[in-house]
N, C-alpha and C positions, 0 to 999 in steps of 0.2 A: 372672352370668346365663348361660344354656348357649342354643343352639338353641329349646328349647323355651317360651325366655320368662320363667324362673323360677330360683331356688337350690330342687334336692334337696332336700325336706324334712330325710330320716336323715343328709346330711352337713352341713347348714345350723351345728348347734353347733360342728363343727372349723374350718370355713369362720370365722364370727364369733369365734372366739378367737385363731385366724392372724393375723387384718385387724387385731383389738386390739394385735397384737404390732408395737414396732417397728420390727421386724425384717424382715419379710413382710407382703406381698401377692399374695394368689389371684389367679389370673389364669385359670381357668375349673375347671371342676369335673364331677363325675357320680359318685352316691353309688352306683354301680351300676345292673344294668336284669336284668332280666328279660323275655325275647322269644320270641315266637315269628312265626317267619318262614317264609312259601313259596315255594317256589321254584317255576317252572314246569319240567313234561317237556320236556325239549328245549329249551330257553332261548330259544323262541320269542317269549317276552313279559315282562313287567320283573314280578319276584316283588314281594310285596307282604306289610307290616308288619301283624299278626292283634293281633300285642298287644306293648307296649311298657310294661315300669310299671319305675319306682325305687322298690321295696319290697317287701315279701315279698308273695308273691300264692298263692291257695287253687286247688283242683284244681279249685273250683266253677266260679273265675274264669276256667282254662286251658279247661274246656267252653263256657263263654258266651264267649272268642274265637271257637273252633272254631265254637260254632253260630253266631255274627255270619256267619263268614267263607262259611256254607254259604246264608244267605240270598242272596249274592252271586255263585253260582256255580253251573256245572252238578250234579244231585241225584249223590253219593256215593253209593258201591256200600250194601250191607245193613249196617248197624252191624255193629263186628266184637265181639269181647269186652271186656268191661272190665274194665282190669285199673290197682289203682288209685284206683280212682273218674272214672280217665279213659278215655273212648271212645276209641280213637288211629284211627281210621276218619271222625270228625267232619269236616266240614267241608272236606276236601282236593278240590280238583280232581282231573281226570283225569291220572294220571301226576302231580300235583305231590308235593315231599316239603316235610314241616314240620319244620322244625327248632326247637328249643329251646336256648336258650342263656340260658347262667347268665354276667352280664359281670361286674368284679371292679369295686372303686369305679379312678377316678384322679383327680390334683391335680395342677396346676400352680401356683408358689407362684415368687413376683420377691423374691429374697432380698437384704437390706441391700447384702450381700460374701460373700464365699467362703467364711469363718467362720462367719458365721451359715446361710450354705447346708448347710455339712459338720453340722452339730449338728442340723436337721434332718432330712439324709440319715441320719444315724446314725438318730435315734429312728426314721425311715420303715423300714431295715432291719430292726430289731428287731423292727418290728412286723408282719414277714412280707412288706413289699411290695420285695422284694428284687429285681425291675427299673427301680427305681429309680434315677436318676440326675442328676448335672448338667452346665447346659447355660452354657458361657460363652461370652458374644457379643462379636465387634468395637466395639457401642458400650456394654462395659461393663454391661449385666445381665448379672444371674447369677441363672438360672431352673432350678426342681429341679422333673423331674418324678415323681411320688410314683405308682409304677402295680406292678403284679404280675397273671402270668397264674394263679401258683397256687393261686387260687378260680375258676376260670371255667372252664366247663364248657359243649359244645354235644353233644346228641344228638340222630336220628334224634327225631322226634314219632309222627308221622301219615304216612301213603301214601295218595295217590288212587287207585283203582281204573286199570288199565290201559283204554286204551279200547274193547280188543275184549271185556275183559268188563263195561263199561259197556252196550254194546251188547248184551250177550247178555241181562244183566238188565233191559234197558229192553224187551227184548222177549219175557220171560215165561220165558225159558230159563236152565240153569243156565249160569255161566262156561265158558268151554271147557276152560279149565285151573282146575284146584282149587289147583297149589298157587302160582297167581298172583294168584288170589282171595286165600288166603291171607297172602300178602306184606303185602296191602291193609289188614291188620287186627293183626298180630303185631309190629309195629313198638310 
Protein backbone atom coordinates (compact mmCIF):
# COMPACT_ATOMS: atom_id res chain seq x y z
CA UNK A 1 0.00 0.00 0.00
CA UNK A 2 1.68 3.37 -0.79
CA UNK A 3 0.50 6.84 0.84
CA UNK A 4 -2.35 6.96 -0.90
CA UNK A 5 -4.19 4.09 0.60
CA UNK A 6 -4.06 1.58 -2.25
CA UNK A 7 -1.63 -0.70 -4.86
CA UNK A 8 -1.21 1.16 -8.42
CA UNK A 9 -3.64 -0.31 -10.49
CA UNK A 10 -0.77 -0.67 -13.95
CA UNK A 11 1.96 -2.17 -11.51
CA UNK A 12 -0.57 -4.21 -9.26
CA UNK A 13 0.23 -7.69 -11.76
CA UNK A 14 4.30 -7.24 -11.03
CA UNK A 15 3.46 -6.45 -7.58
CA UNK A 16 1.14 -9.98 -7.08
CA UNK A 17 3.65 -12.24 -9.06
CA UNK A 18 6.75 -10.89 -6.81
CA UNK A 19 4.67 -11.60 -3.35
CA UNK A 20 3.75 -15.32 -5.21
CA UNK A 21 7.59 -15.67 -5.40
CA UNK A 22 9.37 -17.30 -2.59
CA UNK A 23 11.83 -15.54 -2.89
CA UNK A 24 10.53 -11.79 -2.53
CA UNK A 25 8.51 -9.43 -0.76
CA UNK A 26 7.37 -5.79 -1.88
CA UNK A 27 7.83 -3.62 0.40
CA UNK A 28 6.11 -0.30 -1.22
CA UNK A 29 5.67 0.56 -4.62
CA UNK A 30 4.38 3.44 -7.37
CA UNK A 31 3.67 2.32 -10.95
CA UNK A 32 4.59 5.95 -11.85
CA UNK A 33 2.65 9.45 -11.61
CA UNK A 34 2.03 11.94 -13.80
CA UNK A 35 1.76 15.68 -12.08
CA UNK A 36 1.52 18.74 -12.40
CA UNK A 37 2.66 21.11 -9.82
CA UNK A 38 2.74 24.95 -8.78
CA UNK A 39 4.94 26.63 -7.56
CA UNK A 40 4.45 30.10 -6.20
CA UNK A 41 6.31 33.55 -7.33
CA UNK A 42 8.60 34.13 -4.79
CA UNK A 43 8.25 31.21 -2.46
CA UNK A 44 6.05 33.03 -0.40
CA UNK A 45 3.45 30.46 0.04
CA UNK A 46 3.60 26.31 0.01
CA UNK A 47 2.99 25.29 -4.01
CA UNK A 48 0.36 23.11 -4.40
CA UNK A 49 -0.62 19.52 -6.32
CA UNK A 50 -3.15 20.40 -9.74
CA UNK A 51 -2.99 16.83 -10.47
CA UNK A 52 -1.48 13.81 -9.48
CA UNK A 53 -2.61 10.24 -11.53
CA UNK A 54 -0.67 6.69 -11.83
CA UNK A 55 -1.75 6.24 -15.51
CA UNK A 56 -1.54 7.75 -18.63
CA UNK A 57 -3.77 10.99 -18.59
CA UNK A 58 -5.30 12.99 -21.76
CA UNK A 59 -4.55 16.67 -22.63
CA UNK A 60 -8.52 17.06 -21.77
CA UNK A 61 -7.44 15.98 -18.38
CA UNK A 62 -4.14 18.36 -18.02
CA UNK A 63 -7.04 21.37 -18.93
CA UNK A 64 -9.69 20.33 -16.36
CA UNK A 65 -6.63 20.52 -13.66
CA UNK A 66 -5.66 23.68 -14.96
CA UNK A 67 -9.28 24.96 -15.01
CA UNK A 68 -9.93 23.29 -11.30
CA UNK A 69 -6.80 25.06 -10.23
CA UNK A 70 -8.30 28.62 -11.62
CA UNK A 71 -11.47 28.30 -9.85
CA UNK A 72 -9.30 28.59 -6.82
CA UNK A 73 -7.26 31.48 -7.64
CA UNK A 74 -6.86 34.99 -8.52
CA UNK A 75 -8.40 35.40 -12.75
CA UNK A 76 -5.18 34.57 -15.22
CA UNK A 77 -4.05 36.98 -17.54
CA UNK A 78 -6.18 36.65 -21.51
CA UNK A 79 -5.83 32.94 -22.52
CA UNK A 80 -2.59 32.64 -24.48
CA UNK A 81 -2.51 30.34 -27.55
CA UNK A 82 -2.95 26.69 -27.72
CA UNK A 83 -0.81 24.84 -28.66
CA UNK A 84 -1.47 21.29 -28.32
CA UNK A 85 -4.74 21.16 -27.33
CA UNK A 86 -3.41 22.75 -24.22
CA UNK A 87 -3.99 26.32 -22.99
CA UNK A 88 -0.39 26.73 -21.05
CA UNK A 89 -1.96 30.11 -19.66
CA UNK A 90 -4.80 28.14 -17.63
CA UNK A 91 -5.15 28.35 -14.52
CA UNK A 92 -1.67 29.79 -13.02
CA UNK A 93 -1.51 32.31 -10.39
CA UNK A 94 0.24 35.39 -10.45
CA UNK A 95 3.95 34.86 -11.16
CA UNK A 96 3.33 31.14 -10.25
CA UNK A 97 5.16 28.39 -12.71
CA UNK A 98 3.43 24.96 -13.48
CA UNK A 99 5.49 22.27 -13.92
CA UNK A 100 4.75 18.85 -15.39
CA UNK A 101 6.64 16.05 -14.57
CA UNK A 102 6.65 12.63 -15.97
CA UNK A 103 7.82 10.17 -12.70
CA UNK A 104 9.24 6.69 -13.73
CA UNK A 105 7.59 3.61 -11.86
CA UNK A 106 9.92 2.28 -8.43
CA UNK A 107 9.89 -0.99 -6.30
CA UNK A 108 11.15 -1.92 -3.41
CA UNK A 109 11.28 -5.74 -3.06
CA UNK A 110 12.92 -7.82 0.75
CA UNK A 111 14.75 -10.39 -0.99
CA UNK A 112 15.24 -14.29 0.53
CA UNK A 113 19.51 -13.58 0.37
CA UNK A 114 21.77 -12.05 -1.92
CA UNK A 115 21.34 -14.52 -4.62
CA UNK A 116 18.00 -14.13 -5.06
CA UNK A 117 18.46 -10.31 -4.82
CA UNK A 118 21.45 -10.36 -7.60
CA UNK A 119 18.79 -12.36 -10.19
CA UNK A 120 16.46 -9.79 -9.59
CA UNK A 121 18.77 -6.94 -9.98
CA UNK A 122 19.96 -8.41 -13.13
CA UNK A 123 16.45 -8.85 -14.71
CA UNK A 124 15.65 -4.85 -13.20
CA UNK A 125 18.87 -3.83 -15.31
CA UNK A 126 17.87 -5.21 -18.40
CA UNK A 127 14.92 -3.91 -18.22
CA UNK A 128 16.25 -0.23 -18.35
CA UNK A 129 15.90 0.54 -14.61
CA UNK A 130 19.52 0.79 -14.35
CA UNK A 131 19.54 2.93 -10.92
CA UNK A 132 18.81 0.13 -9.48
CA UNK A 133 20.40 -1.30 -6.69
CA UNK A 134 20.95 -3.20 -3.31
CA UNK A 135 20.71 -2.51 -0.08
CA UNK A 136 22.23 -4.90 2.87
CA UNK A 137 21.29 -4.25 6.45
CA UNK A 138 23.04 -5.07 9.93
CA UNK A 139 20.00 -7.22 10.71
CA UNK A 140 20.35 -9.17 7.60
CA UNK A 141 17.66 -7.98 5.02
CA UNK A 142 18.50 -7.65 1.77
CA UNK A 143 16.42 -4.97 0.04
CA UNK A 144 16.59 -4.19 -3.84
CA UNK A 145 15.60 -1.07 -4.89
CA UNK A 146 14.22 -1.29 -8.60
CA UNK A 147 14.16 2.67 -9.81
CA UNK A 148 15.56 4.53 -12.99
CA UNK A 149 15.52 8.21 -13.74
CA UNK A 150 15.62 7.46 -17.59
CA UNK A 151 11.80 7.79 -18.24
CA UNK A 152 11.09 10.92 -16.19
CA UNK A 153 10.79 13.89 -17.35
CA UNK A 154 9.86 17.64 -15.81
CA UNK A 155 9.09 20.68 -17.88
CA UNK A 156 8.01 24.24 -17.76
CA UNK A 157 3.76 23.82 -18.05
CA UNK A 158 2.13 27.18 -17.54
CA UNK A 159 3.27 30.92 -16.31
CA UNK A 160 1.00 33.18 -14.30
CA UNK A 161 0.79 36.51 -15.62
CA UNK A 162 3.24 38.94 -13.79
CA UNK A 163 1.50 40.99 -11.43
CA UNK A 164 2.07 44.52 -12.91
CA UNK A 165 0.47 43.04 -16.02
CA UNK A 166 -2.41 41.51 -14.06
CA UNK A 167 -3.03 44.82 -12.94
CA UNK A 168 -2.97 46.42 -16.15
CA UNK A 169 -5.56 44.02 -17.46
CA UNK A 170 -7.71 44.22 -14.54
CA UNK A 171 -7.84 47.58 -15.32
CA UNK A 172 -8.80 47.91 -19.06
CA UNK A 173 -5.25 48.57 -20.19
CA UNK A 174 -2.88 46.76 -22.30
CA UNK A 175 0.20 44.96 -20.28
CA UNK A 176 2.97 47.36 -20.10
CA UNK A 177 5.46 45.12 -21.40
CA UNK A 178 4.32 42.79 -24.35
CA UNK A 179 7.05 40.68 -24.21
CA UNK A 180 6.11 39.72 -20.43
CA UNK A 181 2.59 39.20 -21.41
CA UNK A 182 4.20 36.96 -23.68
CA UNK A 183 6.31 34.91 -21.31
CA UNK A 184 2.67 34.24 -19.79
CA UNK A 185 1.33 32.14 -22.61
CA UNK A 186 4.60 30.66 -24.76
CA UNK A 187 5.61 28.29 -22.00
Amino acid sequence: KSPKGSLDAPIAPLVHALNQHRDYVTTSSCSGRVVLFESPAHGRTAGRWLLVEHRTVTAEELCAALDGASAHTEPAAEPGAVEGGVDANRGARLGALITFKLEAPILHVQCRNLESAKRLLSAALRSGFRESGIVLSSSSKVMLGIRTTANTMELPFAQGPAAADANASTAGGAPADPATAAKATEL
